[in-house]
C-alpha positions as CSV (number, residue, x, y, z in Angstrom):
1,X,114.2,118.7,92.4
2,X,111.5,120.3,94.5
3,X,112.3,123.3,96.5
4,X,112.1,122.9,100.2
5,X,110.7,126.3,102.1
6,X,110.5,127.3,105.5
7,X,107.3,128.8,106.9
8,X,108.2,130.8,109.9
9,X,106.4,132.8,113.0
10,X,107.3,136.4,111.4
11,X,106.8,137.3,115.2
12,X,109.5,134.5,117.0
13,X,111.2,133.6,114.0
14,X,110.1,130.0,114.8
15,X,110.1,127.3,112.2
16,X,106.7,126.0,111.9
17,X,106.7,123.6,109.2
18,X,108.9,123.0,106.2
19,X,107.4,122.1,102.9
20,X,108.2,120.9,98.9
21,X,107.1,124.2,96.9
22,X,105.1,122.8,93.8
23,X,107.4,123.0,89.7
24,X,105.2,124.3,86.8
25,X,104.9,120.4,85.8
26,X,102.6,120.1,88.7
27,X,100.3,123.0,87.2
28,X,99.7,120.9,84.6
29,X,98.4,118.0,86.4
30,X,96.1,119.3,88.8
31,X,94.4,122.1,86.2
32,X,93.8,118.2,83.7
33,X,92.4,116.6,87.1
34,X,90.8,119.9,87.7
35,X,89.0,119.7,84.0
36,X,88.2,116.2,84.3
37,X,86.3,116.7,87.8
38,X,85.2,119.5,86.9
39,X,82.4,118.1,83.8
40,X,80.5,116.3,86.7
41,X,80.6,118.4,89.3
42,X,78.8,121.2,87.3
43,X,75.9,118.4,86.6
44,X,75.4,118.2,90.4
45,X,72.5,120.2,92.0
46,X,72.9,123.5,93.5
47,X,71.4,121.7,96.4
48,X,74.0,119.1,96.4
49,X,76.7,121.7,96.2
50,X,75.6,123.7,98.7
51,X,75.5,120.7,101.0
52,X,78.9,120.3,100.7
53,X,79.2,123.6,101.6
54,X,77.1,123.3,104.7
55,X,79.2,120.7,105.7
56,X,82.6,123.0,105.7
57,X,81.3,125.9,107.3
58,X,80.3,123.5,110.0
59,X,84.0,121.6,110.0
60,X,84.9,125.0,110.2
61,X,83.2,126.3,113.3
62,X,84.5,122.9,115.4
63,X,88.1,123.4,114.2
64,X,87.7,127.1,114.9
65,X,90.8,127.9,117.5
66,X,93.1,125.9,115.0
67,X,92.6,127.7,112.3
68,X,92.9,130.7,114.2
69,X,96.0,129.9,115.7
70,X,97.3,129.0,113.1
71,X,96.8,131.9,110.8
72,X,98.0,133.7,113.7
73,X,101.4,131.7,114.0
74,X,101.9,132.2,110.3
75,X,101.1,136.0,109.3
76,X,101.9,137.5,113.0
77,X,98.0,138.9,113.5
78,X,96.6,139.0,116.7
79,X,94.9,136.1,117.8
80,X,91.9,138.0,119.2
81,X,91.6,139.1,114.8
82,X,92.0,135.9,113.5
83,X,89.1,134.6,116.2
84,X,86.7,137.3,115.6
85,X,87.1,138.2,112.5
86,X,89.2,136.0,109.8
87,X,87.9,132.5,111.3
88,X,84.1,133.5,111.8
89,X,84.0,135.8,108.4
90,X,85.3,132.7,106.2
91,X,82.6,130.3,107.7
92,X,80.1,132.7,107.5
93,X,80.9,133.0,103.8
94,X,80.9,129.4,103.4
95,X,77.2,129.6,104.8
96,X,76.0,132.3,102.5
97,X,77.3,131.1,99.2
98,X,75.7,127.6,99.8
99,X,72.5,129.6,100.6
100,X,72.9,131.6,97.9
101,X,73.6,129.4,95.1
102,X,69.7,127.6,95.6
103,X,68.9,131.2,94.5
104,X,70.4,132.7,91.5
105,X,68.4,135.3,89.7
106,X,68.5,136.6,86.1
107,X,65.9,137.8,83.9
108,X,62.5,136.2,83.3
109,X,61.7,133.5,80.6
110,X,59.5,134.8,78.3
111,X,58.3,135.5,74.7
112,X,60.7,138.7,73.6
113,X,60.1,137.6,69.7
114,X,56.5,136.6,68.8
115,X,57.5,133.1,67.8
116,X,60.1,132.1,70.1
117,X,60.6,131.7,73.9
118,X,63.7,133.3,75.6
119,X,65.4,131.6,79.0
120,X,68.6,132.6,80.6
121,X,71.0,129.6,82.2
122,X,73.8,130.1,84.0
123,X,76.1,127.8,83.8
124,X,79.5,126.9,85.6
125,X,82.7,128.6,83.7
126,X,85.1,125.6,84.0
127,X,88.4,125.4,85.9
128,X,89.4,128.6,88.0
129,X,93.0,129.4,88.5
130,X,93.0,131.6,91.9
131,X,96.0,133.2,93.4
132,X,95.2,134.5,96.8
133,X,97.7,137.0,99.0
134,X,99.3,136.6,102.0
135,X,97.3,139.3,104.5
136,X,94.1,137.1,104.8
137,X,95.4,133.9,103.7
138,X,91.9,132.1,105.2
139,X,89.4,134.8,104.5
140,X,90.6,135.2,100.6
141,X,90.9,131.6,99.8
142,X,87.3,131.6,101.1
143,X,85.7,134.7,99.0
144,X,87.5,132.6,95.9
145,X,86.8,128.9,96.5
146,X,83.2,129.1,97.9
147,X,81.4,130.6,95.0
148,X,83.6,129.2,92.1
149,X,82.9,125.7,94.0
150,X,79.1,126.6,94.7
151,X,78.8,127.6,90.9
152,X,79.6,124.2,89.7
153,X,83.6,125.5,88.7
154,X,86.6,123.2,89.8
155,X,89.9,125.4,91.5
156,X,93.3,125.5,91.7
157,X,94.0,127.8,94.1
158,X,97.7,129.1,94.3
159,X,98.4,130.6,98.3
160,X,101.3,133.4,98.8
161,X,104.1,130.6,99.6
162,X,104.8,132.5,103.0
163,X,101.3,132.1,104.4
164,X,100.3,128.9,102.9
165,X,98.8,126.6,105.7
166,X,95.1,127.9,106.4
167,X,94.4,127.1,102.4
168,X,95.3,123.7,103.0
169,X,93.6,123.0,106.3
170,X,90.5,124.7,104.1
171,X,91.4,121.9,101.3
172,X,91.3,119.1,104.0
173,X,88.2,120.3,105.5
174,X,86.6,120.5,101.8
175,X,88.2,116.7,101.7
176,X,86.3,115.7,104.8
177,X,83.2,117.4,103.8
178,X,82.6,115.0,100.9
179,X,84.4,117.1,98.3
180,X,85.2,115.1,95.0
181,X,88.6,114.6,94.4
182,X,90.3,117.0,91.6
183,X,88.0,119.9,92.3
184,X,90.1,122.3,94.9
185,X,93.9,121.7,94.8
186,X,96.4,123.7,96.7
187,X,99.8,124.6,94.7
188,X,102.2,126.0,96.7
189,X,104.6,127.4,94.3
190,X,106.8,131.1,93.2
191,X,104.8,133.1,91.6
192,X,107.2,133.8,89.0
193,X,106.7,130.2,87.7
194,X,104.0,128.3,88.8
195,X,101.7,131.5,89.4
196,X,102.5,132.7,85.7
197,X,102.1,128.9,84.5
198,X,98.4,128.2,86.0
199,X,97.2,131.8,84.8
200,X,99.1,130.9,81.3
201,X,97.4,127.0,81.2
202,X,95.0,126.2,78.2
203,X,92.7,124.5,80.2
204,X,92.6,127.2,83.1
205,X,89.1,129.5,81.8
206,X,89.1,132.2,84.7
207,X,91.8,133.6,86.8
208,X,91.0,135.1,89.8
209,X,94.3,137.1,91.9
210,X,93.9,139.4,94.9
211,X,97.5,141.3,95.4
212,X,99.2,144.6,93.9
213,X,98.4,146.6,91.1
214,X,101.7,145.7,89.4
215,X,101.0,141.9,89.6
216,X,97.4,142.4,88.8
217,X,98.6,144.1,85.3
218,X,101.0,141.3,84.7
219,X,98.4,138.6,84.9
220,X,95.6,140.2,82.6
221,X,98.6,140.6,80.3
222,X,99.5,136.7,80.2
223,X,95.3,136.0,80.1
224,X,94.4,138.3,77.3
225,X,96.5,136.1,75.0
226,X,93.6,133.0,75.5
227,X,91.6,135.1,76.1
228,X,90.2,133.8,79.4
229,X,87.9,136.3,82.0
230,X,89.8,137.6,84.9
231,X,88.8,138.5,88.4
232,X,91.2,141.8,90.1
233,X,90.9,142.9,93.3
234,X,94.3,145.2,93.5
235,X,95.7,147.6,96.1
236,X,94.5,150.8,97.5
237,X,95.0,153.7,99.1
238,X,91.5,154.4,101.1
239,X,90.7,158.1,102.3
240,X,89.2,158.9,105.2
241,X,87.4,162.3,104.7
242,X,86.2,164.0,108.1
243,X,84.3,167.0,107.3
244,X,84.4,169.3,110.2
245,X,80.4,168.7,111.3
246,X,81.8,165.1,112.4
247,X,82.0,163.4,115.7
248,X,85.4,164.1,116.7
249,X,85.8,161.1,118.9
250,X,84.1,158.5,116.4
251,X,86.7,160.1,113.6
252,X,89.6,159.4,116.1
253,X,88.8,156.0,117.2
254,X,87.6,155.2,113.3
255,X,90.9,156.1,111.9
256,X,93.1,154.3,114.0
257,X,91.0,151.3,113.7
258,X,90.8,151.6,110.1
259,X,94.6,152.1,110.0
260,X,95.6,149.2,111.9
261,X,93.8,146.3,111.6
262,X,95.9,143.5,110.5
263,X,98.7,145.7,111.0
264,X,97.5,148.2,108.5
265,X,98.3,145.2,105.3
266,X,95.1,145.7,104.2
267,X,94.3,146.8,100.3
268,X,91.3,149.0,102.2
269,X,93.0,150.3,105.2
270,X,92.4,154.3,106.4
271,X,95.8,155.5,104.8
272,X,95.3,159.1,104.4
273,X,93.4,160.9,106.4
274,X,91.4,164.2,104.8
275,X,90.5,166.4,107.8
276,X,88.6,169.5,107.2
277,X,90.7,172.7,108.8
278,X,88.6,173.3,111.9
279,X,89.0,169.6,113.2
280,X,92.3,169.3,111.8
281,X,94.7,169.3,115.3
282,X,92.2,167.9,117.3
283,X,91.9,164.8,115.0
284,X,95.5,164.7,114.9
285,X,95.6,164.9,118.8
286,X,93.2,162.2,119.4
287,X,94.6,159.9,117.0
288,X,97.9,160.2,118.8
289,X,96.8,159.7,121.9
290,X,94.8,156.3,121.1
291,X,97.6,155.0,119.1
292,X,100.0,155.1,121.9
293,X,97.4,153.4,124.0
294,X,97.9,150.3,121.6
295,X,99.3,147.2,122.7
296,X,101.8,146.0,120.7
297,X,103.7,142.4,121.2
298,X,103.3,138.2,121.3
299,X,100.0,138.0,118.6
300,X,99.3,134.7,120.7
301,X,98.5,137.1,123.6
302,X,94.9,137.9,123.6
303,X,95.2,141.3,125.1
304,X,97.5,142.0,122.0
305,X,96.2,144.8,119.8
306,X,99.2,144.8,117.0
307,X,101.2,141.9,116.4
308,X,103.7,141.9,113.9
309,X,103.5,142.4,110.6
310,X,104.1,139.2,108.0
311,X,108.2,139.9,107.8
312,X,110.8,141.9,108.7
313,X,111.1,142.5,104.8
314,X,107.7,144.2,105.0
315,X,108.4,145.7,107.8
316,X,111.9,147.3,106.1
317,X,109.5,148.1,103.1
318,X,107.1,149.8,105.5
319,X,110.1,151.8,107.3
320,X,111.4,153.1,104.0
321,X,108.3,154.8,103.0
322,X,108.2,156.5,106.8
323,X,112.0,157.5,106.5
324,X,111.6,159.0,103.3
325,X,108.6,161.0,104.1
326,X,110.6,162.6,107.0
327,X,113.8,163.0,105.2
328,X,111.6,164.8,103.1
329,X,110.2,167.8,105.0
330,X,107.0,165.3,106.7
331,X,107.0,165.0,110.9
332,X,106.0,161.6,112.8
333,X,103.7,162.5,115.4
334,X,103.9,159.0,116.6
335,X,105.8,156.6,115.9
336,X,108.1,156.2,112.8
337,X,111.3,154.9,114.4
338,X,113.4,151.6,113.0
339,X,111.1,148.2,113.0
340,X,112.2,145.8,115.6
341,X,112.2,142.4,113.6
342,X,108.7,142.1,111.7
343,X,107.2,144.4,114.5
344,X,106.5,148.2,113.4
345,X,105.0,150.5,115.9
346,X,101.8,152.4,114.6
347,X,102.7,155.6,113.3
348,X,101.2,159.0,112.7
349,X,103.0,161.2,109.5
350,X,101.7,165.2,108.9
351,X,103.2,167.6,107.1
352,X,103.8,165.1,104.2
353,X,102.8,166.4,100.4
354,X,99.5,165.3,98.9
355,X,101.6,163.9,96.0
356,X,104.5,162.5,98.0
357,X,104.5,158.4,98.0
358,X,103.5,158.3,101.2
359,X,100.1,159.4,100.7
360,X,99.5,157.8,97.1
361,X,101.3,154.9,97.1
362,X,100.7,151.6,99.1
363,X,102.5,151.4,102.3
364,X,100.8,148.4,103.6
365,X,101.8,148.9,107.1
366,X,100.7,150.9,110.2
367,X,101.0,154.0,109.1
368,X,98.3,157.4,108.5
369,X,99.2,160.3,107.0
370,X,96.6,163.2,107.4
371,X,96.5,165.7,105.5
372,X,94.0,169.0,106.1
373,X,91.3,170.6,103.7
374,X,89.3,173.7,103.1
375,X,86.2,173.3,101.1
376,X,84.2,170.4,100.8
377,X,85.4,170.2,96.8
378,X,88.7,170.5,97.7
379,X,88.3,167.7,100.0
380,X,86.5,165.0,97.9
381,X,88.9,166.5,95.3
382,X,91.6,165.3,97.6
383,X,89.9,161.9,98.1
384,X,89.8,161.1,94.3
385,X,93.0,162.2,93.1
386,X,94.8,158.7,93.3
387,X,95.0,156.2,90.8
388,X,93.0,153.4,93.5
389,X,89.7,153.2,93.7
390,X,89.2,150.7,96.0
391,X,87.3,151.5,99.3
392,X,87.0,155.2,101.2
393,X,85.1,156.4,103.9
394,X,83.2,159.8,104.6
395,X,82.8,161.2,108.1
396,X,80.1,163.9,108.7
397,X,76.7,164.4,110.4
398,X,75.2,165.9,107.5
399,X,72.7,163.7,105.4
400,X,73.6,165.6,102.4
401,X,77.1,165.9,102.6
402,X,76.9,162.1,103.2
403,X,75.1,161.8,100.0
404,X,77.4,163.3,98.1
405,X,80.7,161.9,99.2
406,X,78.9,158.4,98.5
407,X,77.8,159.6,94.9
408,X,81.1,161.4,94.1
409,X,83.9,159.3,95.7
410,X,85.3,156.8,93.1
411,X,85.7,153.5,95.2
412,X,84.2,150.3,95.1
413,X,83.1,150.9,98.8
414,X,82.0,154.2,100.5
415,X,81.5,153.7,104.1
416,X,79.4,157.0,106.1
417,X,80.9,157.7,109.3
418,X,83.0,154.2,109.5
419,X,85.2,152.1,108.0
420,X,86.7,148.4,107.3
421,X,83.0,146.4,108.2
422,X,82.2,144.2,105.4
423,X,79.4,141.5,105.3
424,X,79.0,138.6,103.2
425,X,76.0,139.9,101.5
426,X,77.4,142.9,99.9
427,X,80.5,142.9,97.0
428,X,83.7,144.0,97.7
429,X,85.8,144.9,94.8
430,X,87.4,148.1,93.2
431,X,87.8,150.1,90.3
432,X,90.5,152.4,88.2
433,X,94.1,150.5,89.2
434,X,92.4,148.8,92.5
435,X,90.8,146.1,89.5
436,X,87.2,144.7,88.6
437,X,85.2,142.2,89.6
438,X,83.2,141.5,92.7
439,X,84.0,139.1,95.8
440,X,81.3,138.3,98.2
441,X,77.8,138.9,97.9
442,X,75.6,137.3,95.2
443,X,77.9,139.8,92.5
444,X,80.8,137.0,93.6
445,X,78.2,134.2,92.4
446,X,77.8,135.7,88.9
447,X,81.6,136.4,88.1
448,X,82.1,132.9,88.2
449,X,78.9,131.6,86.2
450,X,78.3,132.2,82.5
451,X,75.5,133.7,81.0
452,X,73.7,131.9,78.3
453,X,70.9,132.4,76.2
454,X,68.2,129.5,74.8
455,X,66.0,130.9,72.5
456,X,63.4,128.2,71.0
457,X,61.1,128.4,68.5
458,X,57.4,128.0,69.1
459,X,55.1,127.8,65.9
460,X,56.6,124.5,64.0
461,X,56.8,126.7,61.0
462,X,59.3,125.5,58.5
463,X,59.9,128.6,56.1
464,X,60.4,132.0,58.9
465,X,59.0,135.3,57.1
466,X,62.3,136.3,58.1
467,X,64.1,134.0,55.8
468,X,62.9,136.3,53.0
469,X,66.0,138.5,53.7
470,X,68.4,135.9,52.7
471,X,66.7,133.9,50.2
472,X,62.8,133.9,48.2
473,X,60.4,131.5,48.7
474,X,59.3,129.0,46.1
């Protein structure tokens, strides 16, 4: 028998819906329908595909404040984020990848062997198995469905069972759109079992998860037995390296942005903060002072700044990794006391050990630890010695000291003198533990195509003078 799960307001505690959770039998009915769609959906036009597209970035836009309410209502963001940034990011997405698919580009046609012409296709992979996270439920079932869709690809998309409700309402307006049935299906299921069984199914050829390292290595372990292609984006632990030729005040308000937004669960949030000496305790003043200017409380309320965060389990989790920093030797400058419910206040840490958890591991909260530096090597030093590699961010008024943090930093993302902004015509994706592949951005188009080379002959010549090495001509 089905299981039956609540989805609740992490803020009020309020039920908002109750649903069946999907079994691993259901996998293997919607990844068949999936394959069986799937064949003519890939012999459509890009130009019909992108219509389609069109259409639910447009659907979209007129159900805009439902959607944003309720991604609100189910992850405890502030309304005023999910408006102006998760709702209008995800249709603008929509937009770009049906533009984008009328234009793919690869290498030219042409004659690299004498006797033969050369052409590139690319060409649909077949049925993607996506598992997307619960901190942008909306935005990342977007950057996974668009381009697999706009490639010619069918999906099974798995959402994080606690934030589940945007992916369908993005299913339905994919239905409405003229969408044939079998090519996106929502499974709302444990990971444990119907995650590991759509990354595990025969007929699924490309999995695509966004979530932690750990998971991440589990699921390339389960694909590698196919093999199938697989599409990481994992966590990370973002510097933010102020060299002491920055703008105080842009450093200040840039880091407690960066720290925050969406309460801080985000894989490329400023977590530790690299502040050359001379600016060290006037960064750490400033950032103190603007963080207890934030508003926390109802995310409904539009002059909300931090709502809660998605649980009071992640808000325990979050606690844990403050408490342990102080317990061991580290002082909260603001913040760090018990969460109340799913609500954690934003919090300031110094004094914490480069190689405590704290500052390398994942908190996923509101929570910056800064940490000071001498040298310019030691800082970048500093900024590189984690096993992430996902996104950083290099504050200085120097061109050349710009220049090199952006060449020596290993993240898939160097931001100069800010941090978070993405756009949906650049790729967003990691490397070392924080995974590979690309989302967004044309980059996003190609992980989900396969390259294929025709190569035809052009003289009508029977016997090839390179058939001499294999056999002598009569």
């Amino acid at each position: 028998m089905a299981e039956s799960f609540a989805i609740t307001n992490p803020a009020s505690g309020e039920l908002i819906e109750q649903i069946q959770l999907a079994e691993v039998a259901d996998v293997d009915v919607a990844v068949r329908k999936a394959r069986d769609a799937q064949r003519d959906w890939a012999r459509t036009s890009p130009g019909e595909r992108a219509a389609v597209l069109l259409k639910v970035a447009n659907l979209l836009e007129e159900r805009a404040d439902e959607f944003a309410l309720t991604e609100t209502r189910q992850c405890g963001k502030p309304i005023k984020l999910s408006k102006e940034f998760d709702v209008p990011g995800t249709i603008d997405n929509a937009a770009f990848f049906a533009g984008a698919v009328r234009s793919l580009e690869g290498k030219a046609s042409g004659e690299y062997s004498a006797d033969h012409t050369s052409t590139i296709r690319r060409e649909a992979v077949g049925v993607i198995g996506s598992i997307a996270p619960w901190n942008y439920p909306l935005n990342m079932a977007g950057w996974k469905v668009f381009p697999a869709l706009a490639a010619g690809n069918a999906v099974v998309i798995k959402p994080a069972e606690i934030t589940p409700l945007t992916t369908v309402m993005l299913a339905q307006a994919f239905a409405d759109a003229g969408l044939p049935d079998g090519l996106l299906t929502v499974l709302i299921g444990r990971g444990r079992d119907v995650g590991e069984a759509l990354v595990s199914h025969e007929y699924v050829d490309m999995v695509s998860f966004t979530g932690s390292t750990p998971v991440g290595r589990r699921i390339a372990e389960l694909a590698a037995r196919a093999p199938k292609r697989v599409h990481l984006e994992l966590g990370g632990k973002a510097p933010f390296l102020v060299f002491d030729d920055a703008s105080l005040e842009a450093a200040v308000h840039g880091a407690v942005a960066g720290a925050l937004l969406n309460g801080g669960q985000d894989c490329t949030a400023a977590t530790r903060a690299y502040v050359q000496r001379p600016l060290f305790d006037a960064f750490v003043e400033g950032v103190a002072e603007v963080m207890r200017s934030v508003k926390m409380g109802n995310p409904e309320d539009p002059a909300t700044d931090l709502g809660s965060l998605v649980s009071a389990t992640q808000a325990e989790r979050v606690h844990g990794f403050v408490s342990r920093a102080l317990d061991q030797g580290a002082k909260a400058v603001v913040g760090g006391g018990a969460p109340r419910g799913a609500f954690y206040e934003p919090t300031l840490i110094v004094g914490a050990a480069h190689e405590s958890e704290i500052v390398q591991d994942e908190v996923f909260g509101p929570v910056l630890a800064a940490v000071p530096f001498d040298s310019d090597d030691q800082g970048l030093a500093l900024a590189n010695d984690t096993r992430y590699g996902l996104a950083a961010s290099a504050w200085t008024s120097d061109v050349f000291r710009a220049g090199r943090a952006s060449r020596e930093i290993a993240a898939g993302c160097v931001w100069i003198n800010d941090h978070i902004p993405i756009v949906s015509e650049m790729p967003h994706g990691g490397m070392k533990a924080s995974g590979y592949g690309k989302d967004m951005s044309s980059y996003a188009l190609e992980e989900y195509t396969v390259v294929k080379h025709v190569m035809s002959e052009n003289t009508g010549v029977a016997r090839k003078p390179w058939h001499r090495t294999v056999f002598s001509h009569g």
